[in-house]
Backbone atoms as SQL, in Angstrom:
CREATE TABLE atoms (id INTEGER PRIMARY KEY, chain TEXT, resi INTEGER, resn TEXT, atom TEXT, x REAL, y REAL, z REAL);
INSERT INTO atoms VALUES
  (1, 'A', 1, 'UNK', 'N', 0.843, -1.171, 0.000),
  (2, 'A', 1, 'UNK', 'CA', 0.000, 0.000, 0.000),
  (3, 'A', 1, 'UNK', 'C', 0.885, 1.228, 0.000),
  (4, 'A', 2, 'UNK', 'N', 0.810, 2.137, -1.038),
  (5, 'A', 2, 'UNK', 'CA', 1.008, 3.275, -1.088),
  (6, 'A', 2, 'UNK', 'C', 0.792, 4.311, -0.084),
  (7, 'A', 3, 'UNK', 'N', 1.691, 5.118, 0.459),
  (8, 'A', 3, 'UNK', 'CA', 1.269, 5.912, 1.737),
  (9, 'A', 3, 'UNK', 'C', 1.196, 7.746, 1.074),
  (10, 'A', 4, 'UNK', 'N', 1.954, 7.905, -0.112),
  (11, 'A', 4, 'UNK', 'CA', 2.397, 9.022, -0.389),
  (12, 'A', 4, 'UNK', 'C', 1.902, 10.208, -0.671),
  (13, 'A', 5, 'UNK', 'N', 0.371, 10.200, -1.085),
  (14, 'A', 5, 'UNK', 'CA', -0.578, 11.028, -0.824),
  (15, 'A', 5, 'UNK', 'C', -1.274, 11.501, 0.332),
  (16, 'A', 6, 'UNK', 'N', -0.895, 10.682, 1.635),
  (17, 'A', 6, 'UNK', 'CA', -1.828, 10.753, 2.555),
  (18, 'A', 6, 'UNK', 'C', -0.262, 11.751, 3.729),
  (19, 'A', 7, 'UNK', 'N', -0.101, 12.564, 4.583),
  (20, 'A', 7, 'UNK', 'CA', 0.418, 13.300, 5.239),
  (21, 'A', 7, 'UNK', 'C', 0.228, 12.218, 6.933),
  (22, 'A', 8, 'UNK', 'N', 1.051, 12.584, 7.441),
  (23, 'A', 8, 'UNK', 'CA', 0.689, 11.320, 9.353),
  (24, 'A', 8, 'UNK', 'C', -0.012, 12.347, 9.448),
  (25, 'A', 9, 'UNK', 'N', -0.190, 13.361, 9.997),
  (26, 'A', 9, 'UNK', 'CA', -1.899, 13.990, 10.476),
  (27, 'A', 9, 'UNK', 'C', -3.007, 13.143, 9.924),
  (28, 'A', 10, 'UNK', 'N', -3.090, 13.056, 9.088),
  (29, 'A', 10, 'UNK', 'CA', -4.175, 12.542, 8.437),
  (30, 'A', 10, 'UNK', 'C', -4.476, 10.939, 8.959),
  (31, 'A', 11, 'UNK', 'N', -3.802, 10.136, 8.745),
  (32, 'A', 11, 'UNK', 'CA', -3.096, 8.927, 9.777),
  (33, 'A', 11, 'UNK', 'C', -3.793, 8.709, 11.234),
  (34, 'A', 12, 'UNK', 'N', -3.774, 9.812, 11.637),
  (35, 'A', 12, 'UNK', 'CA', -3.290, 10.033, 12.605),
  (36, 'A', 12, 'UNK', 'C', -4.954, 10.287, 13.298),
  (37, 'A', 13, 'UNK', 'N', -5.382, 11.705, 12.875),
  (38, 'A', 13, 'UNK', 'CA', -6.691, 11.956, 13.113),
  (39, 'A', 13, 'UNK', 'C', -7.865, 10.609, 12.644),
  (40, 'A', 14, 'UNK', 'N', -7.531, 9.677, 11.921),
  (41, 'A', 14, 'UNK', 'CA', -8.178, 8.439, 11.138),
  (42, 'A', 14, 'UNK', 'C', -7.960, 7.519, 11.843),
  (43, 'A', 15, 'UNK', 'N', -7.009, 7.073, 12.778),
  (44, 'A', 15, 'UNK', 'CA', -6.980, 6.067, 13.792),
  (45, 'A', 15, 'UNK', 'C', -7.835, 6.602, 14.979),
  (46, 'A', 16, 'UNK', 'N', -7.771, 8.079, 15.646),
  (47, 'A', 16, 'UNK', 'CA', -8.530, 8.707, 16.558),
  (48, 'A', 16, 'UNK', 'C', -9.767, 8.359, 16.687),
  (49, 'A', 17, 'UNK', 'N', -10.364, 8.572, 15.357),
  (50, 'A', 17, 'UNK', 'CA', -12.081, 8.355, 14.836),
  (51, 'A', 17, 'UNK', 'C', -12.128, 6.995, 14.732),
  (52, 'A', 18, 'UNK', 'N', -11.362, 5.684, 14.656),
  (53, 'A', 18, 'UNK', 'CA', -11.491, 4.532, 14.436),
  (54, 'A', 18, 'UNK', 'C', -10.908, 3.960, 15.421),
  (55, 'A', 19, 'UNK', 'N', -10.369, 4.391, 17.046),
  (56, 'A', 19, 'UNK', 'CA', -9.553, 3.989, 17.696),
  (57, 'A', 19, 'UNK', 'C', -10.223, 2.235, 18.215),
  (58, 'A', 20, 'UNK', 'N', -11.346, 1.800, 17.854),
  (59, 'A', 20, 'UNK', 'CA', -11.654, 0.756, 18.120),
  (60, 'A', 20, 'UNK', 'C', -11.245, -0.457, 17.075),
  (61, 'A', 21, 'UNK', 'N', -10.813, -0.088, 15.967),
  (62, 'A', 21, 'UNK', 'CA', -10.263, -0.676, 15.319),
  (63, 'A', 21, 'UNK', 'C', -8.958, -0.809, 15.561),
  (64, 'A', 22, 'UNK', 'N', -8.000, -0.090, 16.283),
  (65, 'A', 22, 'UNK', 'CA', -6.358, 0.316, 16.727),
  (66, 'A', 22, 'UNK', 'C', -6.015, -0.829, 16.411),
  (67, 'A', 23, 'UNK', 'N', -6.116, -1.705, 17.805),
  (68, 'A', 23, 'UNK', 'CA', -5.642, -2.875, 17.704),
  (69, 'A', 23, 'UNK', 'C', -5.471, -3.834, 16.567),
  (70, 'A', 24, 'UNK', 'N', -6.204, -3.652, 16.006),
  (71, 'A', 24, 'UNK', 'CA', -6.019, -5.245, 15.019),
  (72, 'A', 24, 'UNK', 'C', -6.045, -4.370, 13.613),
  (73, 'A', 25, 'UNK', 'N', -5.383, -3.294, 13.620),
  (74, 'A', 25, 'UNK', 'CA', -4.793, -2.344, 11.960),
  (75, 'A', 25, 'UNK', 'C', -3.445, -2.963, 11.767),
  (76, 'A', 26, 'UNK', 'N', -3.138, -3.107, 10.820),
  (77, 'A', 26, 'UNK', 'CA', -1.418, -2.951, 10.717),
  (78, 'A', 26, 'UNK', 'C', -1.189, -2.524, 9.336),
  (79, 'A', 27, 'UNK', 'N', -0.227, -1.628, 9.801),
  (80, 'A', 27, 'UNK', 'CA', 0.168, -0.916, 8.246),
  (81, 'A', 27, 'UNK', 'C', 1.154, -1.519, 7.815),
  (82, 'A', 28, 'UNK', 'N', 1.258, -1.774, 6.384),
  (83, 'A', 28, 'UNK', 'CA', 2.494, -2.296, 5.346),
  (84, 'A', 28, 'UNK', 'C', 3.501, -1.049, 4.854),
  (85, 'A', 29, 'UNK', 'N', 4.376, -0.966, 5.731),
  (86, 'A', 29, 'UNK', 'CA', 5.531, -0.168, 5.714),
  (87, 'A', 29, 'UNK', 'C', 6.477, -0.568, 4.504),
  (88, 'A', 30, 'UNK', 'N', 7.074, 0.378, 3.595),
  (89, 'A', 30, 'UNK', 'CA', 7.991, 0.023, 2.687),
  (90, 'A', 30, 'UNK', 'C', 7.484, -1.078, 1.382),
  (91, 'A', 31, 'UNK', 'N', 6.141, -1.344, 1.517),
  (92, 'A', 31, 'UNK', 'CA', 5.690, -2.761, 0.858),
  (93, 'A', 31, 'UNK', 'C', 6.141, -3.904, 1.183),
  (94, 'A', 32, 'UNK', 'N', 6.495, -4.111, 2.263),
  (95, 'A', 32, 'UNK', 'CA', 7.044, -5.572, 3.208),
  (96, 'A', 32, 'UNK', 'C', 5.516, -6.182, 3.793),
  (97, 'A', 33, 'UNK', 'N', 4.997, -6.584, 2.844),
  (98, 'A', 33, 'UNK', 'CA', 3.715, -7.638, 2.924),
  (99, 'A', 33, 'UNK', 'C', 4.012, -8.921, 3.953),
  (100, 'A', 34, 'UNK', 'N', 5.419, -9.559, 3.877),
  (101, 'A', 34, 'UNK', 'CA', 5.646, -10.425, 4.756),
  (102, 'A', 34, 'UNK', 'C', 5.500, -10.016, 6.172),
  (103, 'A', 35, 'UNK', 'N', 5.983, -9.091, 6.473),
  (104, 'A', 35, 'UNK', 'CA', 6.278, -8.682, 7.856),
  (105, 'A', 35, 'UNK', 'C', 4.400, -8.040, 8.359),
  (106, 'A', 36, 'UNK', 'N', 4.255, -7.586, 7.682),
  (107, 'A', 36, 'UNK', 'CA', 2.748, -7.617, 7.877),
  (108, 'A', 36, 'UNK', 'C', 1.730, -8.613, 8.371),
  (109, 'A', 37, 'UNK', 'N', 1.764, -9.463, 7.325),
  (110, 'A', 37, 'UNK', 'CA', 1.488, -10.615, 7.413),
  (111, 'A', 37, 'UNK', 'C', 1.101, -11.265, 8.529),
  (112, 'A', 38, 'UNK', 'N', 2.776, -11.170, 8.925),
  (113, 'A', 38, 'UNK', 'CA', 3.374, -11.895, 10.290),
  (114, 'A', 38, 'UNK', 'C', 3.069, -11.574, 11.835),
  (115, 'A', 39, 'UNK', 'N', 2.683, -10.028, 11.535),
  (116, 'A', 39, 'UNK', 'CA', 2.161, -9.393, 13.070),
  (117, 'A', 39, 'UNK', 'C', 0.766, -9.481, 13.010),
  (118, 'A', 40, 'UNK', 'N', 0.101, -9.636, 11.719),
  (119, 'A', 40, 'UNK', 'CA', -1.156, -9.941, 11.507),
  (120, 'A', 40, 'UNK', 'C', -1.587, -11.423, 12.267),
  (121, 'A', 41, 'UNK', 'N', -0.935, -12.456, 11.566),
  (122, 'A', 41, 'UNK', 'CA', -1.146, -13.727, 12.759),
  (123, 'A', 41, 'UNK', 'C', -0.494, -13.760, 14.066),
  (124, 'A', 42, 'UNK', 'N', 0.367, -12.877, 14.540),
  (125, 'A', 42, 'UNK', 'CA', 0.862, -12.712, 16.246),
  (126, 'A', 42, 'UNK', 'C', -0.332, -12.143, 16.507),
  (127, 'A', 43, 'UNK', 'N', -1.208, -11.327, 16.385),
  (128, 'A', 43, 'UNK', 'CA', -2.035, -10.693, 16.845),
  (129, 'A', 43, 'UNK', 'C', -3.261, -11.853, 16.915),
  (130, 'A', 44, 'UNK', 'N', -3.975, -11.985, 15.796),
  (131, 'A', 44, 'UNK', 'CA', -4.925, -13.293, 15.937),
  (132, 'A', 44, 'UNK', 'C', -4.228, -14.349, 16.688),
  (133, 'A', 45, 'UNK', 'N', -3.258, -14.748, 16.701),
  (134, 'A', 45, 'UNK', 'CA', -2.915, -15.860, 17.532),
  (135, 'A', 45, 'UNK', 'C', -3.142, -15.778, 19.077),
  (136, 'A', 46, 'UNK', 'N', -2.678, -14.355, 19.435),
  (137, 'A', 46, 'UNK', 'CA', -2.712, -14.049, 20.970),
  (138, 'A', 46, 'UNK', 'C', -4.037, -13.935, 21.278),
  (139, 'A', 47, 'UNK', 'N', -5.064, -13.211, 20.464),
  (140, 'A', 47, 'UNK', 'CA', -5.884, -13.341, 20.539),
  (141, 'A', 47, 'UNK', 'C', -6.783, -14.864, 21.069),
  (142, 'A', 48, 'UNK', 'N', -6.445, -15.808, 19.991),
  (143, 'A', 48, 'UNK', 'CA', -7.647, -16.900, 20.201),
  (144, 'A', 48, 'UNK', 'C', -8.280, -17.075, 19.004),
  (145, 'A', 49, 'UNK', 'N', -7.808, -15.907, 18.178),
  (146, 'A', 49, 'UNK', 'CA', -8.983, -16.289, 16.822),
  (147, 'A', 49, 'UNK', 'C', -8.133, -17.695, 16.097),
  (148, 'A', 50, 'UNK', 'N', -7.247, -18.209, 16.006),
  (149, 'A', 50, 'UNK', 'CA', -7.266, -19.219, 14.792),
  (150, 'A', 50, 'UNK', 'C', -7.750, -20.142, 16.076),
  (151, 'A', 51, 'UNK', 'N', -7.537, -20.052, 16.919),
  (152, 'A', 51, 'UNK', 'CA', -7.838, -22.035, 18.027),
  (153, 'A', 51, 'UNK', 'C', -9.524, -21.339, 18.134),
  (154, 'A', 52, 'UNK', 'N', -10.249, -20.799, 17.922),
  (155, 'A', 52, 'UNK', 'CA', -11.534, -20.747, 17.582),
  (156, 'A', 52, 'UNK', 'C', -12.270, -21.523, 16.205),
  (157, 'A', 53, 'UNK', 'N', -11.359, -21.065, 15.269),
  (158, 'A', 53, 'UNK', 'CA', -11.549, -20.998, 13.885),
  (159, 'A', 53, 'UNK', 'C', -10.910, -23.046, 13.413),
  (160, 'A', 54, 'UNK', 'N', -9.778, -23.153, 14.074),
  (161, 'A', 54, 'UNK', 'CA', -9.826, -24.222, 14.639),
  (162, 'A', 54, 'UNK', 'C', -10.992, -25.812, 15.277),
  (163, 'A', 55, 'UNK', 'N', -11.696, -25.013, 16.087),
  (164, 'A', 55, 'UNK', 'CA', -12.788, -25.588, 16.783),
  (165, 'A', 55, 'UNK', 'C', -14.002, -25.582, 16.149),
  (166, 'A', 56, 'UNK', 'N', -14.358, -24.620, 15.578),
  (167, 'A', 56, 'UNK', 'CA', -15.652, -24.504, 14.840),
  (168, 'A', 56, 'UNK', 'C', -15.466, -25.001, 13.316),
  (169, 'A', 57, 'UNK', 'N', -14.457, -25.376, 12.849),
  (170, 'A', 57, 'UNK', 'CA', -14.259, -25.479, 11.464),
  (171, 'A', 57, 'UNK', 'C', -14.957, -26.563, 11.264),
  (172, 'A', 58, 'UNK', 'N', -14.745, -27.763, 11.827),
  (173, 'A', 58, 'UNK', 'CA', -15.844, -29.109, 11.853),
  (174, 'A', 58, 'UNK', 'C', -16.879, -29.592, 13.056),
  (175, 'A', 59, 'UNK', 'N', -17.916, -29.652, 12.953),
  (176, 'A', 59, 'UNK', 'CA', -18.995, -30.421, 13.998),
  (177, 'A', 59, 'UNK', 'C', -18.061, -31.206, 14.849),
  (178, 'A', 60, 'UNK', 'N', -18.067, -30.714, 16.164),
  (179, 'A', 60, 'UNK', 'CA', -17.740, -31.859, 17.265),
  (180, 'A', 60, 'UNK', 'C', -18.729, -32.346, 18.220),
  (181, 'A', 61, 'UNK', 'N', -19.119, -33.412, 18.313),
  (182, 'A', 61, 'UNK', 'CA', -19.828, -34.084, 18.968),
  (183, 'A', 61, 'UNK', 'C', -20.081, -33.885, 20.131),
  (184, 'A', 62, 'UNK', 'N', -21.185, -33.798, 21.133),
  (185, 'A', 62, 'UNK', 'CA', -21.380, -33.048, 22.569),
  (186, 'A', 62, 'UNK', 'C', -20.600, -33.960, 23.479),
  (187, 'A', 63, 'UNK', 'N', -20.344, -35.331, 22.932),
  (188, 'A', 63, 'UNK', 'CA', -19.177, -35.944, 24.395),
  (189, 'A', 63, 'UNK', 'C', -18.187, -35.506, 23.805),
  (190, 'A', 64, 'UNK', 'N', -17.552, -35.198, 22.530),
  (191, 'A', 64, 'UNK', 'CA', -16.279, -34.992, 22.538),
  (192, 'A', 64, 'UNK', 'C', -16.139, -33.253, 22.978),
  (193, 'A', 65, 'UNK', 'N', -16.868, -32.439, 22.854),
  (194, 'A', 65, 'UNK', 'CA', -16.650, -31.045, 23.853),
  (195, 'A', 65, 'UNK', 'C', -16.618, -31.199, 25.273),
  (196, 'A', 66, 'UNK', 'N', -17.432, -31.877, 25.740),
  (197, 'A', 66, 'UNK', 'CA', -17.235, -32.330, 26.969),
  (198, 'A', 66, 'UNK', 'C', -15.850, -32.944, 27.608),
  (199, 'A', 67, 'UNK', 'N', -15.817, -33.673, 26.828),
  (200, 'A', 67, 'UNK', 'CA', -13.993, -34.228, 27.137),
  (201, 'A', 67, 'UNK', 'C', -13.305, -33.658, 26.950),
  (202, 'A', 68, 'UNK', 'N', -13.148, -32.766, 25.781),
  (203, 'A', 68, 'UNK', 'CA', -12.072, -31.706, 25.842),
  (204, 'A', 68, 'UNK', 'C', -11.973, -30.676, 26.784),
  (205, 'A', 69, 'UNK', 'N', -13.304, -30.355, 26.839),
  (206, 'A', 69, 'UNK', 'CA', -13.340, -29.284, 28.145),
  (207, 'A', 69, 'UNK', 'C', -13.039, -29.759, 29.511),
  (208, 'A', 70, 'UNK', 'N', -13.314, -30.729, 29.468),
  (209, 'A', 70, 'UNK', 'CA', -12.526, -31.567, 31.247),
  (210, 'A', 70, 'UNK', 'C', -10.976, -31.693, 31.392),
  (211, 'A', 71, 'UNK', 'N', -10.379, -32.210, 29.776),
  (212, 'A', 71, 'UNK', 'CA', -9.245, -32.106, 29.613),
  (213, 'A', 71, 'UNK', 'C', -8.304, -30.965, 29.833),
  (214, 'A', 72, 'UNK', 'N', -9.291, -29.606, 29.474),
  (215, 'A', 72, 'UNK', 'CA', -8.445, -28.668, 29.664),
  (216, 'A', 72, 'UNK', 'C', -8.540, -27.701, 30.770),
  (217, 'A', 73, 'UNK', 'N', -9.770, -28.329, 31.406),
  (218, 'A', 73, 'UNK', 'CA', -9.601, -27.950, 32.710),
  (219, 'A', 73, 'UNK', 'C', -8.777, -28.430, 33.978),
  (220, 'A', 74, 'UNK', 'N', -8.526, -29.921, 33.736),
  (221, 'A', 74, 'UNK', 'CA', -7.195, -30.685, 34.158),
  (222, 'A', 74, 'UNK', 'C', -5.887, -30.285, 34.046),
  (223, 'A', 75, 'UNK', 'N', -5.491, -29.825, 32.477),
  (224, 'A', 75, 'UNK', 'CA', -4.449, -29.738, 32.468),
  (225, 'A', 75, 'UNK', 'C', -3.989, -28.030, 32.925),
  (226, 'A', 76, 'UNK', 'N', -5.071, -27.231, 33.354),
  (227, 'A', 76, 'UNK', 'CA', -5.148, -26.109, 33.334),
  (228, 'A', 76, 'UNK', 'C', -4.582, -26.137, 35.052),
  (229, 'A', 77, 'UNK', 'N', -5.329, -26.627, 35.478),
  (230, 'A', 77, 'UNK', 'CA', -5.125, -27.176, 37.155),
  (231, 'A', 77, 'UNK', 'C', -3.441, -27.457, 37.343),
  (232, 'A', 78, 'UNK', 'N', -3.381, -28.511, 36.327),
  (233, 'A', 78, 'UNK', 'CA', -2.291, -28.933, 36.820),
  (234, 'A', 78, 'UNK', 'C', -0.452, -28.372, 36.586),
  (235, 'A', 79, 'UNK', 'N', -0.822, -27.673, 35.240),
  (236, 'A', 79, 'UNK', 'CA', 0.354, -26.722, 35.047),
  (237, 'A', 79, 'UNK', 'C', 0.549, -25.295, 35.988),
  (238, 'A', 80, 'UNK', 'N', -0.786, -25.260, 36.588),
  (239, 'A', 80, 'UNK', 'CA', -0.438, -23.938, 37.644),
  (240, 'A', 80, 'UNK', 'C', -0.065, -25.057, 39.044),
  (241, 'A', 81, 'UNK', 'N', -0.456, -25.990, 39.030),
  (242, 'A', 81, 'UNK', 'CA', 0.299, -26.369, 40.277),
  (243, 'A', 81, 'UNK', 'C', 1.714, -26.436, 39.780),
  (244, 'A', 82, 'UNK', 'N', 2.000, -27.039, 39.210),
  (245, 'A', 82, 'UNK', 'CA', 3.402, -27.454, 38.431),
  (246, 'A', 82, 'UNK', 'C', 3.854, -26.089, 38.365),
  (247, 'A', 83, 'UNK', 'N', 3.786, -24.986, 38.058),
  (248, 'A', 83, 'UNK', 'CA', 3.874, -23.556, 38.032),
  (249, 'A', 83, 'UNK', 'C', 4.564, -23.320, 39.128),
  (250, 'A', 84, 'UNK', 'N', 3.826, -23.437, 40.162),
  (251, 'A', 84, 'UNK', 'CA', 3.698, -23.405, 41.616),
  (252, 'A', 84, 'UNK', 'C', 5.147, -23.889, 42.229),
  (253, 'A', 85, 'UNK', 'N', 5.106, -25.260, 42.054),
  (254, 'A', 85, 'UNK', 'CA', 6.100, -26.388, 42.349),
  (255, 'A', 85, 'UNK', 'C', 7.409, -25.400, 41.657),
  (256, 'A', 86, 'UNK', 'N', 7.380, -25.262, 40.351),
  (257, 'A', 86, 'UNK', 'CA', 8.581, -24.769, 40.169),
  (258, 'A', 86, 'UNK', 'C', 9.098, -23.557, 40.470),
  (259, 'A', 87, 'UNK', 'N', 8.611, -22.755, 40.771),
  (260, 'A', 87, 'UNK', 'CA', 8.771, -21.282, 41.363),
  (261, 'A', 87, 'UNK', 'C', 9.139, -21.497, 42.832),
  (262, 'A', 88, 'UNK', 'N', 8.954, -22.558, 43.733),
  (263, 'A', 88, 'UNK', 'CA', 9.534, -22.620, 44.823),
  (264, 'A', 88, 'UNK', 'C', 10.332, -23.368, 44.874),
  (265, 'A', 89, 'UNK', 'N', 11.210, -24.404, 43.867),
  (266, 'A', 89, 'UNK', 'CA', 12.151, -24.984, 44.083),
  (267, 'A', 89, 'UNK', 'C', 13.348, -23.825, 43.558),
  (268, 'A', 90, 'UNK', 'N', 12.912, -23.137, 42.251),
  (269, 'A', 90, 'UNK', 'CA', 13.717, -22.549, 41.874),
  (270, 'A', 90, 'UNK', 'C', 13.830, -20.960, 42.843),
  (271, 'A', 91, 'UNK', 'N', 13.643, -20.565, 43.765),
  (272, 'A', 91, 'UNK', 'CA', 13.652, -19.415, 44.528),
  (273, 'A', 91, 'UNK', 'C', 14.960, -19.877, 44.771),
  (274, 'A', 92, 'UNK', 'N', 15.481, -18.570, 44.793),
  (275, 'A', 92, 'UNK', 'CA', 16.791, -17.928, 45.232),
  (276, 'A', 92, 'UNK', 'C', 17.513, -17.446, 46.548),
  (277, 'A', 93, 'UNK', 'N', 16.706, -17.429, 47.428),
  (278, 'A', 93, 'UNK', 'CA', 16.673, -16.932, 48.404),
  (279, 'A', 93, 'UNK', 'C', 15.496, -17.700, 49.629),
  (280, 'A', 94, 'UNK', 'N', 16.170, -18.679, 50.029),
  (281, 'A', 94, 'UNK', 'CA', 15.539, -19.367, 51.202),
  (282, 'A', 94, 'UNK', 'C', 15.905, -20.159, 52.319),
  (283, 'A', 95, 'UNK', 'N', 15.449, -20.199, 53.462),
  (284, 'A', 95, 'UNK', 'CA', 16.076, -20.745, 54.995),
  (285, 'A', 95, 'UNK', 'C', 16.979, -21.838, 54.185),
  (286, 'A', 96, 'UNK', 'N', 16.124, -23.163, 53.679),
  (287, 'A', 96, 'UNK', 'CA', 16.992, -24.279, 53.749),
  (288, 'A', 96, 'UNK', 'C', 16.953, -24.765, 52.197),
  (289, 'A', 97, 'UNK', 'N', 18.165, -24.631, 51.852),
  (290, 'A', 97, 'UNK', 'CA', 18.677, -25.044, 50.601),
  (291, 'A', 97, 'UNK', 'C', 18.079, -26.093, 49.989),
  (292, 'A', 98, 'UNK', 'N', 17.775, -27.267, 50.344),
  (293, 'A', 98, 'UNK', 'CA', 16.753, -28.528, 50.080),
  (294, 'A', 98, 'UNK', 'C', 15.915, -28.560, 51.111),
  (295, 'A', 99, 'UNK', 'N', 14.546, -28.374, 51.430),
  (296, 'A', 99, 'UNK', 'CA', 13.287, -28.394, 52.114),
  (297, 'A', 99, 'UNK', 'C', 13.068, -29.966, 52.075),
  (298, 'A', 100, 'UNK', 'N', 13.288, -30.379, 53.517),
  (299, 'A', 100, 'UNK', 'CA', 12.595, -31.174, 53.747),
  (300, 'A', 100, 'UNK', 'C', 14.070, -32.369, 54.157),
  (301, 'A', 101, 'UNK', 'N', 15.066, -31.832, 53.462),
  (302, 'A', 101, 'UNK', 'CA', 16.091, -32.904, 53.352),
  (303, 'A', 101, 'UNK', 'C', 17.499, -32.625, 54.514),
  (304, 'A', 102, 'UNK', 'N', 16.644, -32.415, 55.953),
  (305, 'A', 102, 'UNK', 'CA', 17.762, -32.238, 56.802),
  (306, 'A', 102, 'UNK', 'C', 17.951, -33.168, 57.497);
């Protein structure tokens, strides 16, 4: 996209009036379509839109949502314990060097 007619005021006052769009604009600087591209899916990705787009793309069956959703409420559980676990072995600063092993 060509920028060379348009002045950044203009830019500028046009994101203001559209600031609900901000987020998910990206301009193609220099004509580098790749790099565009690329912050275009970092953005949907962080988002959630492709693991949506993902999920809805084919009919899943009401036990298989069900199972997945238990699944990921399990594993959701269990990486914040695991989270947990590792943030206190790895602390830096504590009474006894191995807990538990005196």
């Amino acid at each position: 996209m060509h920028l060379s007619r348009f002045n950044e005021d203009s830019i500028v006052m046009n994101l203001r009036r559209h600031a609900q769009f901000l987020a998910r604009t990206i301009f193609v600087k220099d004509n580098d379509v790749d790099k565009a591209a690329r912050t275009l899916n970092r953005i949907l990705n962080s988002e959630g839109i492709f693991q949506q787009y993902r999920l809805t793309r084919y009919f899943e069956r009401p036990t298989r949502t069900r199972r997945r959703i238990n699944y990921e409420r399990c594993k959701a559980i269990y990486d914040e314990d695991m989270t947990r676990k590792i943030k206190l072995l790895t602390r830096t600063v504590r009474e006894e060097a191995y807990p538990g092993c005196s």
